[in-house]
C-alpha positions, -999 to +999 in steps of 0.1 A: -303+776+326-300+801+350-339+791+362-326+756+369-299+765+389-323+788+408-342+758+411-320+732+426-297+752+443-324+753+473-328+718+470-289+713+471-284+738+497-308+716+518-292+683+516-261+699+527-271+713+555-288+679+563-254+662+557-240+689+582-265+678+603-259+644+605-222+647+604-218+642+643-237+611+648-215+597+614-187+609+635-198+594+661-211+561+646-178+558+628-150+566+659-174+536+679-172+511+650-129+521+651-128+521+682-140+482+683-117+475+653-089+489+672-096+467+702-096+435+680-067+447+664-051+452+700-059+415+708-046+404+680-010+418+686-016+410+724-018+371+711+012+376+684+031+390+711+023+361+735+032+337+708+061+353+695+077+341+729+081+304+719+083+311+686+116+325+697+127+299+718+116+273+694+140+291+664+165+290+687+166+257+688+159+252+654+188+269+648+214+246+673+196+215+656+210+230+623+245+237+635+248+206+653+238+189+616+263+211+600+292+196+622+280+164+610+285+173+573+312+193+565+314+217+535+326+204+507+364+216+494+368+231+463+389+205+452+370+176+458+344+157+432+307+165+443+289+137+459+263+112+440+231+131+434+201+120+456+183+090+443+152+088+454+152+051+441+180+041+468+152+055+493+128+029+480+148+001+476+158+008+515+121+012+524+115-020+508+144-038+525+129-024+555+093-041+551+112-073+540+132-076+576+096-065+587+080-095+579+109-113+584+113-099+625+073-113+624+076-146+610+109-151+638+089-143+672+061-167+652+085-195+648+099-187+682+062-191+697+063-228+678+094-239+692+085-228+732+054-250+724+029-222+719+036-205+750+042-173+752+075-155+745+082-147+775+084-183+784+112-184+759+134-163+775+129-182+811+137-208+795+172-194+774+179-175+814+183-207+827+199-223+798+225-198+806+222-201+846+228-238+844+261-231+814+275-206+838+275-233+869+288-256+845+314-237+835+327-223+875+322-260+881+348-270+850+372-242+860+371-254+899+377-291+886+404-273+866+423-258+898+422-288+916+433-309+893+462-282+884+476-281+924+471-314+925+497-315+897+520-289+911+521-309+947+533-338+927+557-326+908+569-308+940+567-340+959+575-365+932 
């Protein structure tokens, strides 16, 4: 055993020293590949720092939008019953009422189109503008009619 040891310890002693040997350029090698890392590593918290600026800001807000919400529904007393639970059903129905009127708004500007004899809508509302142009003068024509006819009146019975 002792021959053995004998035997490799030259063998050992050599690698060492050829690990001691290379040990600076490892150094080296290793500090330049850290040193890269740590520059990556720099830009990274030079970008989380740049976005951590309207990250802020947009919390913020975040955070009057929820206390403006919370003024819009108070807590609840002790006292009082709690609410319905949330049906999502209700949210369906509503989505579906929603379509409906949809469809419904739709057929409306088509029939509209059908009535102004296919022109276009706009034509429509010329058309209800002076509707209203022409009730208007009729109506400040009626209530000038009406004074006239009311003093007329009043100087008769004054005269009468």
């Amino acid at each position: 055993m002792e021959t053995l040891v004998r035997q490799r310890m030259p063998a050992s002693a050599q690698r060492v020293w050829e690990s001691i040997e290379r040990l600076p350029a490892d150094l080296q090698k290793t500090l330049a590949e850290s040193h890269g890392a740590i520059q990556e590593a720099n830009q990274a918290l030079l970008t989380a720092r740049d976005i951590m600026i309207p990250l802020t800001q947009v919390s913020e807000n975040a955070k009057l939008a929820g206390d403006s919400w919370a003024a819009l529904f108070p807590k609840r007393r002790d006292d009082e019953p709690p609410g319905r639970p949330f049906d999502v059903q209700e949210w369906q129905s509503m989505a579906v009422q929603i379509g409906t009127s949809a469809s419904e708004l739709r057929a409306l500007a088509v029939e509209i189109n059908t009535l102004t004899g296919g022109t276009k809508l706009e034509a429509a509302v010329d058309h209800a503008a002076w509707r209203g142009a022409q009730l208007a003068a009729l109506f400040f024509g009626l209530l000038v009619g009406y004074r006239l006819r009311a003093w007329r009146l009043g100087r008769t019975r004054r005269n009468g």
